[in-house]
TIVOLO-6413 format. One record per atom (N, C-alpha, C): atom name; x, y, z; residue number from 0; residue in one letter. Coordinates in Angstrom, 3 decimals. Each point is the difference from the previous one (the first is absolute). Layout:
<recs>
CA; X; Y; Z; NUM; a
...
</recs>
This chain:
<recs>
N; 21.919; -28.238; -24.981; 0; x
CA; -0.371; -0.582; 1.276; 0; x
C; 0.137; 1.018; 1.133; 0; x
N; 1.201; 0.949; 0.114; 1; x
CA; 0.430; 0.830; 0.937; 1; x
C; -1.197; 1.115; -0.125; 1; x
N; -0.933; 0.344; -1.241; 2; x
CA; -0.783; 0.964; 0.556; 2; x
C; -1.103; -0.409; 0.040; 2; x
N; -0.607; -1.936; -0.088; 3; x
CA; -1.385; -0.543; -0.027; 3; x
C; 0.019; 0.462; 2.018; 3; x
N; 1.399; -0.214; 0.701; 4; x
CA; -0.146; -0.540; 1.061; 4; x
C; 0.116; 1.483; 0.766; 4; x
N; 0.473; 0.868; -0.688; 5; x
CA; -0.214; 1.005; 0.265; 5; x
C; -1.899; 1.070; -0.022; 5; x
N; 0.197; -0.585; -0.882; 6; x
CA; -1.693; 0.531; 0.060; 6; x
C; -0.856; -0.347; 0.871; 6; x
N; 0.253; -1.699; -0.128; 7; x
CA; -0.819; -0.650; 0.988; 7; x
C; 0.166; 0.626; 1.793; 7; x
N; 1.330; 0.525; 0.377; 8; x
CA; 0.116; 0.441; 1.081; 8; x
C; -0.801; 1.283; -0.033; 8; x
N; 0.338; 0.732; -0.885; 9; x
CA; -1.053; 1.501; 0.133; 9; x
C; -1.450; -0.207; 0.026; 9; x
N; -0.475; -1.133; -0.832; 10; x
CA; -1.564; -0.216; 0.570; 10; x
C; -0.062; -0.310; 1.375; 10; x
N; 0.368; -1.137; 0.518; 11; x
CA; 0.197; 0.034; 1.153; 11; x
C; -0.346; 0.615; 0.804; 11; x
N; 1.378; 1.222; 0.303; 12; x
CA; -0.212; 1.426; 0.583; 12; x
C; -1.065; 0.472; -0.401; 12; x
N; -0.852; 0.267; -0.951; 13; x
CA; -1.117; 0.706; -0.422; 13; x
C; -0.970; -0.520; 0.827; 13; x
N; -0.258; -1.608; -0.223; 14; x
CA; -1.187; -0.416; 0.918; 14; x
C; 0.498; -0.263; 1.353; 14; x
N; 1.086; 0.369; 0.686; 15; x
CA; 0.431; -0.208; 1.750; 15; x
C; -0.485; 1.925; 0.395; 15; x
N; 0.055; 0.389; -1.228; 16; x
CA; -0.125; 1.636; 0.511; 16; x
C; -1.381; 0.521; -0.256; 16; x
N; -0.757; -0.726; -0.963; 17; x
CA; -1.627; 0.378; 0.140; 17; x
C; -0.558; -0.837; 1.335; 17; x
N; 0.300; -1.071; 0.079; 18; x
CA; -0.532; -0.881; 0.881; 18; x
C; 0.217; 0.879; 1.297; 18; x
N; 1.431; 0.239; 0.363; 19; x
CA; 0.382; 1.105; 1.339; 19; x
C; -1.263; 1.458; 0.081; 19; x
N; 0.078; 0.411; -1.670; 20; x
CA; -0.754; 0.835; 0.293; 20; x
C; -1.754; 0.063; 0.658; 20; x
N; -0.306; -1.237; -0.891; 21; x
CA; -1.271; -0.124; 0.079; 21; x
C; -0.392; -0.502; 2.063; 21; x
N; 1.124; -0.257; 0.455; 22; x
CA; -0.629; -0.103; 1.600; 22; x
C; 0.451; 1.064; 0.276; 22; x
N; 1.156; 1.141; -0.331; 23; x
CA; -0.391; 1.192; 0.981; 23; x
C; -1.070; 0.446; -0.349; 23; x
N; -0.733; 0.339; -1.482; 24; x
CA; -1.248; 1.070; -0.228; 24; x
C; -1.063; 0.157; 1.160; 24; x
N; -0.308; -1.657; 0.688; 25; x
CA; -0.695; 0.327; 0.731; 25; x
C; -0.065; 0.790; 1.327; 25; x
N; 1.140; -0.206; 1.156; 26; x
CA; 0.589; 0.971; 0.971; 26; x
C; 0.236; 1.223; -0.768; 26; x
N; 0.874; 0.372; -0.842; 27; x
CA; 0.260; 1.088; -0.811; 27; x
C; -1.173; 0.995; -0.180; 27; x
N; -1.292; -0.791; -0.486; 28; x
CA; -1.196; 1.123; -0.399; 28; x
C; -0.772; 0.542; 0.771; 28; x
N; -0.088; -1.529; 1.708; 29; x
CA; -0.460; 0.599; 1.362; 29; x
C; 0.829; 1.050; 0.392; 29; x
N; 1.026; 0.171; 0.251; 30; x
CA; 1.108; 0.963; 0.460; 30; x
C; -0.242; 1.332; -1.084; 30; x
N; -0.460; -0.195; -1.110; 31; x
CA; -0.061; 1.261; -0.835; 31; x
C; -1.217; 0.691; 0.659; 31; x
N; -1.171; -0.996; -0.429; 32; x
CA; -1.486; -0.220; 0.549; 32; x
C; -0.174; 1.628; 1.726; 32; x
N; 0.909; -0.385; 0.825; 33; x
CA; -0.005; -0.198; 1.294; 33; x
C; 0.641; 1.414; 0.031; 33; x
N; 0.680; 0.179; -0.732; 34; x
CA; 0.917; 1.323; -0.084; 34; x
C; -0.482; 1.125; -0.475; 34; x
N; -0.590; -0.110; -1.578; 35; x
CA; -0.746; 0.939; -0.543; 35; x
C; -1.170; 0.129; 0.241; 35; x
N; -0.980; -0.955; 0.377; 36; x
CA; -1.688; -0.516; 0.408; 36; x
C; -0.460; 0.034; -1.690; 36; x
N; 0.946; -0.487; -0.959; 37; x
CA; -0.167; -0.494; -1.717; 37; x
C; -1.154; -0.604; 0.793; 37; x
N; -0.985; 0.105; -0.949; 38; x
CA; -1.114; -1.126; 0.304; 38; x
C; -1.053; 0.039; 0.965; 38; x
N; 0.260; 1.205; 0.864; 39; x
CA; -0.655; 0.213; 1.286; 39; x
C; 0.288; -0.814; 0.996; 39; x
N; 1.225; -0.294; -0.101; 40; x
CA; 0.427; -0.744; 0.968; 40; x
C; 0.138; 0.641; 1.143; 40; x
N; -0.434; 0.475; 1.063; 41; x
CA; 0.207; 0.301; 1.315; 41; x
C; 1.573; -0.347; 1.031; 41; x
N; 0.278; 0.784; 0.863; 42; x
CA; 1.274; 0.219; 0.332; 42; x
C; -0.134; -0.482; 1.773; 42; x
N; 0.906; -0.519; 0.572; 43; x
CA; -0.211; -0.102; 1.473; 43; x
C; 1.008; 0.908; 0.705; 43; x
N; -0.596; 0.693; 0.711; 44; x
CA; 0.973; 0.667; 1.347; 44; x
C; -0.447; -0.210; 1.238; 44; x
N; 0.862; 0.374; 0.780; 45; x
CA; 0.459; -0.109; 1.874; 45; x
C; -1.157; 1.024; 0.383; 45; x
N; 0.058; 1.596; -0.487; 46; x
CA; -1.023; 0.549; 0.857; 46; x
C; -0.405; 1.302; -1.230; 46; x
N; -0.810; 0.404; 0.469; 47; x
CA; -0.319; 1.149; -0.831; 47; x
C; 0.949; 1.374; -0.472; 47; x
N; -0.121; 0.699; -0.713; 48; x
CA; 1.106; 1.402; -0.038; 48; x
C; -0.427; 0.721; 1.153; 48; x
N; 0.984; 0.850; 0.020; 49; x
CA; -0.287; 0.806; 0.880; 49; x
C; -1.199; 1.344; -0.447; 49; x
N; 0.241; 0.191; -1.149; 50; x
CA; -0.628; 1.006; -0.879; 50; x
C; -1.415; -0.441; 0.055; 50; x
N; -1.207; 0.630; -0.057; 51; x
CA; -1.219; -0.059; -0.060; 51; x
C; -0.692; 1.203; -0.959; 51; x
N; 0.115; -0.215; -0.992; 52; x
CA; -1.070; 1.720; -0.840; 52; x
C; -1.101; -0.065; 0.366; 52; x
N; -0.734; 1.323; -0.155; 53; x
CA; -1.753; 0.238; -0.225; 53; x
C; -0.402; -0.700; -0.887; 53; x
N; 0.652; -0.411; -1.267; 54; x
CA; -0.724; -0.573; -1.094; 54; x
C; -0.557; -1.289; 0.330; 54; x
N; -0.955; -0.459; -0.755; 55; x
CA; -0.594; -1.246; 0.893; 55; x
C; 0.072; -0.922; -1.427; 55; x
N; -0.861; -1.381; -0.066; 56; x
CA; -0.022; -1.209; -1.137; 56; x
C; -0.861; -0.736; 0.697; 56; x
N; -1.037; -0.167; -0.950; 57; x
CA; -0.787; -0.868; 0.536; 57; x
C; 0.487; -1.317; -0.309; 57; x
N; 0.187; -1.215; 0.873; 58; x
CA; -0.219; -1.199; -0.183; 58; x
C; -0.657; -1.445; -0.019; 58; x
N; -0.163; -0.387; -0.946; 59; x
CA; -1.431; -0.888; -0.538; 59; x
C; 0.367; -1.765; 0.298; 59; x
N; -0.721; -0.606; 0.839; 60; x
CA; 0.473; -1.326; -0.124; 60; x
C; -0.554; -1.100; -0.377; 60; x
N; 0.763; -0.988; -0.467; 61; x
CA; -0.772; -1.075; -1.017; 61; x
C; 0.428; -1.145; 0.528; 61; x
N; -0.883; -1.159; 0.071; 62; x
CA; 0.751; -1.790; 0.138; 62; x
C; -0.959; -0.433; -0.921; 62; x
N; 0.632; -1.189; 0.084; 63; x
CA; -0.665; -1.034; -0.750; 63; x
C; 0.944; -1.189; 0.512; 63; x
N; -0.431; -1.465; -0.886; 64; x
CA; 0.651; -0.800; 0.658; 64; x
C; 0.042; -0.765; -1.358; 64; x
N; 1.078; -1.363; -0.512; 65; x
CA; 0.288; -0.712; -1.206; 65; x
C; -1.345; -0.572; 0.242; 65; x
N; 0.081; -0.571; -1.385; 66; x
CA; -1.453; -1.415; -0.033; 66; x
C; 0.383; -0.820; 0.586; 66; x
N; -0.939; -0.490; 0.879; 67; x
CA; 0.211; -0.965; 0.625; 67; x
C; 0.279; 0.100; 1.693; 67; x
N; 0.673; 1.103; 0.422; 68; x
CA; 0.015; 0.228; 1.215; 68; x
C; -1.259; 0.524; 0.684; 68; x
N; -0.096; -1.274; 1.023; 69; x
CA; -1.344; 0.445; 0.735; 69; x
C; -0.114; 0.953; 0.929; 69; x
N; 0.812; 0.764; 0.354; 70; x
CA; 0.022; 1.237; 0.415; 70; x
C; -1.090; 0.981; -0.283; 70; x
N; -0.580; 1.000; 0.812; 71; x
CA; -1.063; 1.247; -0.406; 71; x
C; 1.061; 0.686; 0.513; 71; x
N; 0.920; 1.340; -0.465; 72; x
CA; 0.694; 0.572; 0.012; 72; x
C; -0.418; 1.498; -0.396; 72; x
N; -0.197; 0.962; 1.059; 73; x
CA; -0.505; 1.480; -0.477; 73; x
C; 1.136; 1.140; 0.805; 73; x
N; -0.115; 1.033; -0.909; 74; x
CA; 0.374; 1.360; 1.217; 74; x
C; -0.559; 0.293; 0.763; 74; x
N; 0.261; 0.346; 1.345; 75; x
CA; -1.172; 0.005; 0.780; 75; x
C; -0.458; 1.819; -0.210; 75; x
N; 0.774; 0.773; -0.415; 76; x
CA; -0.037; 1.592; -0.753; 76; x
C; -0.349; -0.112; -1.451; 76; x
N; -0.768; 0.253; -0.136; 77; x
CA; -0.110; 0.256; -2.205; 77; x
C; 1.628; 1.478; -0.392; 77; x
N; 0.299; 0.480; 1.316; 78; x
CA; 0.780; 1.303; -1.156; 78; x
C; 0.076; 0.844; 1.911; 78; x
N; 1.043; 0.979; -0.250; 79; x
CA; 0.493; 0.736; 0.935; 79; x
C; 0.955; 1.043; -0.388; 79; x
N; -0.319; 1.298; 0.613; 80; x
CA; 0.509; 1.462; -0.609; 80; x
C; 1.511; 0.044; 1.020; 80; x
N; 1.570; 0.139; -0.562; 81; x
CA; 0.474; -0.336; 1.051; 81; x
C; 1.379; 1.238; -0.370; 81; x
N; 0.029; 0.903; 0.652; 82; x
CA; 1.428; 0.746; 0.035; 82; x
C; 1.393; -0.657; -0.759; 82; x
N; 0.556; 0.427; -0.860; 83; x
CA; 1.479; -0.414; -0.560; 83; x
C; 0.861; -0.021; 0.500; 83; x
N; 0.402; -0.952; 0.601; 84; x
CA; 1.496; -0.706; 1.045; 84; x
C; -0.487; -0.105; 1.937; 84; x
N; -1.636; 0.026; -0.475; 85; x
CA; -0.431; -0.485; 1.263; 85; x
C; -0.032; -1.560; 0.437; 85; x
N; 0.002; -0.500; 0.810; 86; x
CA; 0.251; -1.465; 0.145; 86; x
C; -1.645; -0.099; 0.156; 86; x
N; -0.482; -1.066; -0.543; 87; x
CA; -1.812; -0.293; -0.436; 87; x
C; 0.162; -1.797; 0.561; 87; x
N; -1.235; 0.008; 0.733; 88; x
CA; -0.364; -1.668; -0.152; 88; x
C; -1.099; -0.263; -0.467; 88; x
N; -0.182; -0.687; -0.412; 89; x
CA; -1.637; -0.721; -0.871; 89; x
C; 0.354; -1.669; 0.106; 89; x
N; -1.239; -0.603; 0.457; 90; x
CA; -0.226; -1.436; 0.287; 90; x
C; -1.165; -0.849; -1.460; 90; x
N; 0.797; -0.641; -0.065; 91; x
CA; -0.925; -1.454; -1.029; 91; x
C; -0.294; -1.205; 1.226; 91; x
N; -1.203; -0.271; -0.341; 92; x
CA; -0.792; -1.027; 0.465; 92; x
C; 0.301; -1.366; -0.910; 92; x
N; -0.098; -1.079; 0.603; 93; x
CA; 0.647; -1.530; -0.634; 93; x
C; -1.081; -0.756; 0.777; 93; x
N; -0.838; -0.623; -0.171; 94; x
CA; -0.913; -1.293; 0.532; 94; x
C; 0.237; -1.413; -1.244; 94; x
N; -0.130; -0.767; 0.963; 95; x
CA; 0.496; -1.367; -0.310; 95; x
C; -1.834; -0.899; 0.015; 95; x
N; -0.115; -0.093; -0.950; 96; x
CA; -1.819; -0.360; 0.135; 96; x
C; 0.203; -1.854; 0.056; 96; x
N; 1.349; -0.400; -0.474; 97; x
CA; -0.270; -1.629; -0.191; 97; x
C; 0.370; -0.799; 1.155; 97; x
N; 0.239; -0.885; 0.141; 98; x
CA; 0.035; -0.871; 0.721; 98; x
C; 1.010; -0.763; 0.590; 98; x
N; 1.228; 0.654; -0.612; 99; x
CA; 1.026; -0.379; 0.238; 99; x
C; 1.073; 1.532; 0.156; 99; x
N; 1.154; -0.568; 0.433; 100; x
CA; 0.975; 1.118; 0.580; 100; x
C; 0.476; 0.785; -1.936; 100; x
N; 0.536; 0.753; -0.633; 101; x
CA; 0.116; 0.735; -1.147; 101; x
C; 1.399; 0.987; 0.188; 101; x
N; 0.814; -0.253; -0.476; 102; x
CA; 1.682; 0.859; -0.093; 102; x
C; -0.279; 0.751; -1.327; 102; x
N; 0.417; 1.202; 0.196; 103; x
CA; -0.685; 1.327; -1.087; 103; x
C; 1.529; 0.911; 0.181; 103; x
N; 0.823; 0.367; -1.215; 104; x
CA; 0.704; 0.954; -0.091; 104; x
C; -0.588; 1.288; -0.742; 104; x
N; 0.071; 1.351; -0.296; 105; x
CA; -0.301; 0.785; -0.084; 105; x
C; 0.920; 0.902; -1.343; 105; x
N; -0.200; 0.177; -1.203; 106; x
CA; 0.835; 0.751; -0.785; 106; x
C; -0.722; 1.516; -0.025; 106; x
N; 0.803; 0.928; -0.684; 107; x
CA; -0.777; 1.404; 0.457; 107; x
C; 0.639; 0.333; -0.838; 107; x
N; -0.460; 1.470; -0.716; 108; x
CA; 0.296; 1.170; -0.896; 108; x
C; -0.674; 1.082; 0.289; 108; x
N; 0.392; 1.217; -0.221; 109; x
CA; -0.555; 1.208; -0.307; 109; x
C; -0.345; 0.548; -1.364; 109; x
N; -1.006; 0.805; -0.474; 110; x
CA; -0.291; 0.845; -1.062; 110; x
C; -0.330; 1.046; 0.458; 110; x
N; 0.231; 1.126; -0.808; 111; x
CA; 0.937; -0.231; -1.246; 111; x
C; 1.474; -0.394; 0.393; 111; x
N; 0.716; 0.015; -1.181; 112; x
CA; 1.294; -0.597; 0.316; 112; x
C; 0.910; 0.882; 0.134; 112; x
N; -0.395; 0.925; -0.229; 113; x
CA; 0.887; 1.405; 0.267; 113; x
C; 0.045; 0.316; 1.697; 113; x
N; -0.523; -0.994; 0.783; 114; x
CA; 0.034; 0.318; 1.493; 114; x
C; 0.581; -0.902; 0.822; 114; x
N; -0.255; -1.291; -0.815; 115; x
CA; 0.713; -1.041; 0.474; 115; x
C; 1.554; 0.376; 0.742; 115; x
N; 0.736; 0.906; -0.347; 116; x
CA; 1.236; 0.272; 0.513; 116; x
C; 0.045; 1.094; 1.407; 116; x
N; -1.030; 0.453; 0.171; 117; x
CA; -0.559; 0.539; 0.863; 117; x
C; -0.632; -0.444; 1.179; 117; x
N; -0.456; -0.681; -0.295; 118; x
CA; -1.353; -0.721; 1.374; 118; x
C; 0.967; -1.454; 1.006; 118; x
N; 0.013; 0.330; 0.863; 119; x
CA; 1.033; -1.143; 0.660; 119; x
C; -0.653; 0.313; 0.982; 119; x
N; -0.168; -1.853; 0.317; 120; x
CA; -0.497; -1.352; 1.055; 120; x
C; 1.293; 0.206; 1.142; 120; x
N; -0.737; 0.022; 1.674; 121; x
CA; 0.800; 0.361; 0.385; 121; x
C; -0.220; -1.569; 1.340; 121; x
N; -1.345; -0.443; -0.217; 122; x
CA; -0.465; -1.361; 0.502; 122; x
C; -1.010; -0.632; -0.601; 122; x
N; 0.384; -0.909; -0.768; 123; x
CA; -1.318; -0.388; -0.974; 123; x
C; -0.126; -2.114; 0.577; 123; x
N; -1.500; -0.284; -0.090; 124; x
CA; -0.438; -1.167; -0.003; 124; x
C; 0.780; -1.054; -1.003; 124; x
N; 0.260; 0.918; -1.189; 125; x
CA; 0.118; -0.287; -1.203; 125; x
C; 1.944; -0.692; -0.333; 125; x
N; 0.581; 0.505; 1.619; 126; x
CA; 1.408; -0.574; 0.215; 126; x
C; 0.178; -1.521; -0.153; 126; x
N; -1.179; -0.574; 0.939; 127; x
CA; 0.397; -1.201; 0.558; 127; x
C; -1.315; -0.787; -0.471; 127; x
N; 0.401; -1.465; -0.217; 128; x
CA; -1.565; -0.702; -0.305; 128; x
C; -0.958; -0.161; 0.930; 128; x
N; -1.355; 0.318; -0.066; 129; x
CA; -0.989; -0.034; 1.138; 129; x
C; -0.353; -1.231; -0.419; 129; x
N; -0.741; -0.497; 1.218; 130; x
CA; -0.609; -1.457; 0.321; 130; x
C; -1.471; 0.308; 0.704; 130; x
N; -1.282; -0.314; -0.527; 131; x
CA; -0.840; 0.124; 0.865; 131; x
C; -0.259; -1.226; 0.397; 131; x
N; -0.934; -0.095; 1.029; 132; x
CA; -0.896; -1.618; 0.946; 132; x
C; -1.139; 0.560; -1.248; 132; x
N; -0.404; -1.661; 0.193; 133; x
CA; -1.564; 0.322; -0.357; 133; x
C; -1.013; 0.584; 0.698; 133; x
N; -0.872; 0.866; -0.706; 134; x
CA; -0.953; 1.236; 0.524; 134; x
C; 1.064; 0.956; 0.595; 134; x
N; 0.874; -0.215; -0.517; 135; x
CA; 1.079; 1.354; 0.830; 135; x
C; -0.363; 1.825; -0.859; 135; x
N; -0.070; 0.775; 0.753; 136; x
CA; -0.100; 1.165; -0.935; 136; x
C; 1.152; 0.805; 1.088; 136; x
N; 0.638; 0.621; -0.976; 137; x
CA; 1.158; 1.327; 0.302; 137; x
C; -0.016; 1.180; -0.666; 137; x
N; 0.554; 1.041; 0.918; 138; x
CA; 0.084; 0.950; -0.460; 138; x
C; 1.743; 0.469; -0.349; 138; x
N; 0.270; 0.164; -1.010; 139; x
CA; 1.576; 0.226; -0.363; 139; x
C; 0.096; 1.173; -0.552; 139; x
N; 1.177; 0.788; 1.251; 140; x
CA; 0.352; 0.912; -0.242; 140; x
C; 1.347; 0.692; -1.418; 140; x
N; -0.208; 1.296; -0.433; 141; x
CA; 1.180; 0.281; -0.972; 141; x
C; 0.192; 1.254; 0.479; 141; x
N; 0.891; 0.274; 0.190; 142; x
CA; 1.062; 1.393; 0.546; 142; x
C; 0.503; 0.551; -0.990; 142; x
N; -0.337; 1.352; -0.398; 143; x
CA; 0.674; 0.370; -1.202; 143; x
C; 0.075; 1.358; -0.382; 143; x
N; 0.848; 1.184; -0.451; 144; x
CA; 0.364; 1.100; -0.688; 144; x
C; -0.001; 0.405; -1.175; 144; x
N; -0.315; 1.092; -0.563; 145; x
CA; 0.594; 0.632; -1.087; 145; x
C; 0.688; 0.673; 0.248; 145; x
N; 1.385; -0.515; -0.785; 146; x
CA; 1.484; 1.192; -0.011; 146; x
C; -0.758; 1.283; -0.358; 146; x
N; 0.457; 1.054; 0.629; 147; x
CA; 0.463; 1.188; -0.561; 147; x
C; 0.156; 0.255; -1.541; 147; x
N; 1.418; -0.866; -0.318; 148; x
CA; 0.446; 0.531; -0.864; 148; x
C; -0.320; -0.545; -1.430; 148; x
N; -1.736; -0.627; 0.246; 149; x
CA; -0.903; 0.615; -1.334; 149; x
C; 0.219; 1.017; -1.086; 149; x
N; -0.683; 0.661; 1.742; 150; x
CA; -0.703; 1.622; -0.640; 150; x
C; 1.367; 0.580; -1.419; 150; x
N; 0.983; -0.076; 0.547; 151; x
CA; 1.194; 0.203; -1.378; 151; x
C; 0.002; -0.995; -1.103; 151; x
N; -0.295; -1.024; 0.199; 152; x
CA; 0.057; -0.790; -1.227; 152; x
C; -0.847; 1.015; -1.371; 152; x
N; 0.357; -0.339; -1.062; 153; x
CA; -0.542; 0.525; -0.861; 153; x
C; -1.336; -0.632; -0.322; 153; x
N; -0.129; -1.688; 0.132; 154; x
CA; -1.202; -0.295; 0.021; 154; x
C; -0.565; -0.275; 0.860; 154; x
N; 0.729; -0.313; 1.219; 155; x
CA; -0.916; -0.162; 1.635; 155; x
C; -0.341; 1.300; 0.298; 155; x
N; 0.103; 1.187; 0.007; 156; x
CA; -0.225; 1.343; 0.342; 156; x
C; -1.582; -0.275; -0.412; 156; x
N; -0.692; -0.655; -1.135; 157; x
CA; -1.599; -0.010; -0.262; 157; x
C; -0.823; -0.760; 0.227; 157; x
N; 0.786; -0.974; 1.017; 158; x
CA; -0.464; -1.021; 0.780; 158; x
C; -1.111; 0.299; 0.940; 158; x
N; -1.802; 0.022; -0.259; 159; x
CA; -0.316; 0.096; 1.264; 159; x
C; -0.584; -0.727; 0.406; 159; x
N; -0.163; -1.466; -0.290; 160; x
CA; -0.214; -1.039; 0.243; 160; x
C; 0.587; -1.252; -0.471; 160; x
N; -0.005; -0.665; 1.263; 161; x
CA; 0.965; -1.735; -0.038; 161; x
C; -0.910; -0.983; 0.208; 161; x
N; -0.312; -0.731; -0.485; 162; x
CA; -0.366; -1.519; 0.168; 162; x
C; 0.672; -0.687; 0.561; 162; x
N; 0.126; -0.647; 1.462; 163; x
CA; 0.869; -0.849; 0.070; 163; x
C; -0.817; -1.659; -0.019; 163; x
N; 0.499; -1.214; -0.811; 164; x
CA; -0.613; -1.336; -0.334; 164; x
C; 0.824; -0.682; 0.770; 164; x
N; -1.153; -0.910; 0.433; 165; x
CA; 0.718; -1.784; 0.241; 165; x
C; -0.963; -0.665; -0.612; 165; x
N; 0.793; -1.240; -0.397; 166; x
CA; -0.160; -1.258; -0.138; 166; x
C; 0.362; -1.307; 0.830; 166; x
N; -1.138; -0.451; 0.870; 167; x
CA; 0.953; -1.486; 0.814; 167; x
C; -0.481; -0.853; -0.763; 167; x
N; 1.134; -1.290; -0.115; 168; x
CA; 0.137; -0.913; -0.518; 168; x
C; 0.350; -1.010; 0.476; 168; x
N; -0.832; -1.455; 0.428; 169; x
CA; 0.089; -1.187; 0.597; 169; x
C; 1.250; -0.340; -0.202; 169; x
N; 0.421; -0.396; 1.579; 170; x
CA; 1.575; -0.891; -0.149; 170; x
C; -0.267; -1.125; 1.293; 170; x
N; 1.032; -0.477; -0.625; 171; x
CA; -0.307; -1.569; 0.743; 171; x
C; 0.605; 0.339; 1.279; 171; x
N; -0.882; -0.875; 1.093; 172; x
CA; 0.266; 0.288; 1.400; 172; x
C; 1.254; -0.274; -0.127; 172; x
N; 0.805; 0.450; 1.645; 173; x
CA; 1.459; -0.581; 0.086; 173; x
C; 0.028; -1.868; 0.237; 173; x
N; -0.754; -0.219; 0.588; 174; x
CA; 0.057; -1.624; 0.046; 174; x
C; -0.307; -0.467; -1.479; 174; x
N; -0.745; 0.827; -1.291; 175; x
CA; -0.066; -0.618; -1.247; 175; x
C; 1.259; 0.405; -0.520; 175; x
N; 0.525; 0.718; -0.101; 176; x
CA; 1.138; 0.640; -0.614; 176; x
C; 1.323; -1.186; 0.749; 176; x
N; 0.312; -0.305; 1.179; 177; x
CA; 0.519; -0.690; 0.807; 177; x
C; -0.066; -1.530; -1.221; 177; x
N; -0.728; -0.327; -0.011; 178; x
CA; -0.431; -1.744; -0.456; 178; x
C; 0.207; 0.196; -1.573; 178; x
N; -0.058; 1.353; -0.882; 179; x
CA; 0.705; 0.327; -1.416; 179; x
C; 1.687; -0.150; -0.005; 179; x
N; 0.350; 0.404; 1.092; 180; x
CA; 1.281; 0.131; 0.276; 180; x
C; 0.871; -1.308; 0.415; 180; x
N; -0.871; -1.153; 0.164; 181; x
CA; 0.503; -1.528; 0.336; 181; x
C; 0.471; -0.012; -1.505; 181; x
N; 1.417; -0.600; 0.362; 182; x
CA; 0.887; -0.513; -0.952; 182; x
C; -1.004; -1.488; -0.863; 182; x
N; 0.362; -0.315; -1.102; 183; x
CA; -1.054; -1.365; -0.704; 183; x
C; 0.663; -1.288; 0.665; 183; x
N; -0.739; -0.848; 0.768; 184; x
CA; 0.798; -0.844; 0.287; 184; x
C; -0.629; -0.436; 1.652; 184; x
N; -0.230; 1.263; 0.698; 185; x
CA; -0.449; 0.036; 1.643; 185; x
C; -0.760; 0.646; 0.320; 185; x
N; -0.053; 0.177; 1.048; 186; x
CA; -1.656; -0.596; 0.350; 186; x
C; -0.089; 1.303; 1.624; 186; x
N; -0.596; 0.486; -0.048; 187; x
CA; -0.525; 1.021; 1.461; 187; x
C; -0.531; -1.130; 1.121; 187; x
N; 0.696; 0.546; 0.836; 188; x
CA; -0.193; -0.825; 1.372; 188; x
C; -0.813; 0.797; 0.825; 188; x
</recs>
């Protein structure tokens, strides 16, 4: 009996400690994500380096939008030749063609992925959720650098071009999101 009840406690622990694990992975892999640019994940900073080289990188830009979002979403640049650890802006265009108001968040990556740890957002659209009116069209700005300290990487050093992508993806206005958030039972006044 002393080691049925014993065992039974070590499973236990087994599934209180996968279960623990399985909700950090997700913060855990953004924070990895964010650190290394694994994945082309892109990096945010305050302001540019101070450092600027001759060497230059061209950069190429892409949107698109999920199925279903009625959004027409473009770069308003196809691509731009831009100095390494120069601070660069380039604008995406967002028009709202339907008929009603549309809440759009924005996910983003770089390719290759060997740069992702390099290229850092220094003011991006892509922070905060945009909202257009209907027939609304905008222009949204992204502020952004290549570190320097590429050119040393062993595989960023052959970096001479970045893709940077978005994807926006329909989210429910704040007044829909608001009325998800009513407890079952009551009622919005």
């Amino acid at each position: 009996m002393k080691n049925q009840n014993r065992t039974a406690l070590y499973l236990v622990g087994v599934v209180v400690t996968m279960a623990s694990l399985s909700f950090a992975a997700v913060p855990f892999y953004d924070w990895f994500c964010r650190v290394t640019g694994f994945g082309g994940t892109t990096g945010v900073a305050e302001a540019a380096p101070d450092t600027i080289l001759d060497q230059t990188v061209v950069i190429k830009f892409d949107a698109s939008t999920e199925r279903g979002m009625p959004w027409q979403f473009r770069p308003v640049q196809r691509e731009m030749t831009v100095r390494i650890g120069e601070n660069a802006l380039a604008f995406y265009e967002a028009y709202n063609p339907s008929d009603k108001p549309v809440a759009g968040t924005a996910s983003y990556n770089v390719a290759p992925d060997a740069a992702g740890g390099y290229f850092s957002k220094i003011e991006c659209f892509c922070f905060t959720e945009q909202v257009l009116q209907p027939g609304e069209r905008v222009q949204m700005p992204v502020s952004f650098f290549v570190d320097p300290a590429m050119v040393a990487d062993p595989e960023g050093q052959f970096v001479k071009e970045i893709t940077l992508s978005y994807t926006f993806y329909q989210q429910p206005l704040p007044e829909e999101q608001a009325a998800l958030e009513v407890p079952a039972g009551q009622t919005v006044n």
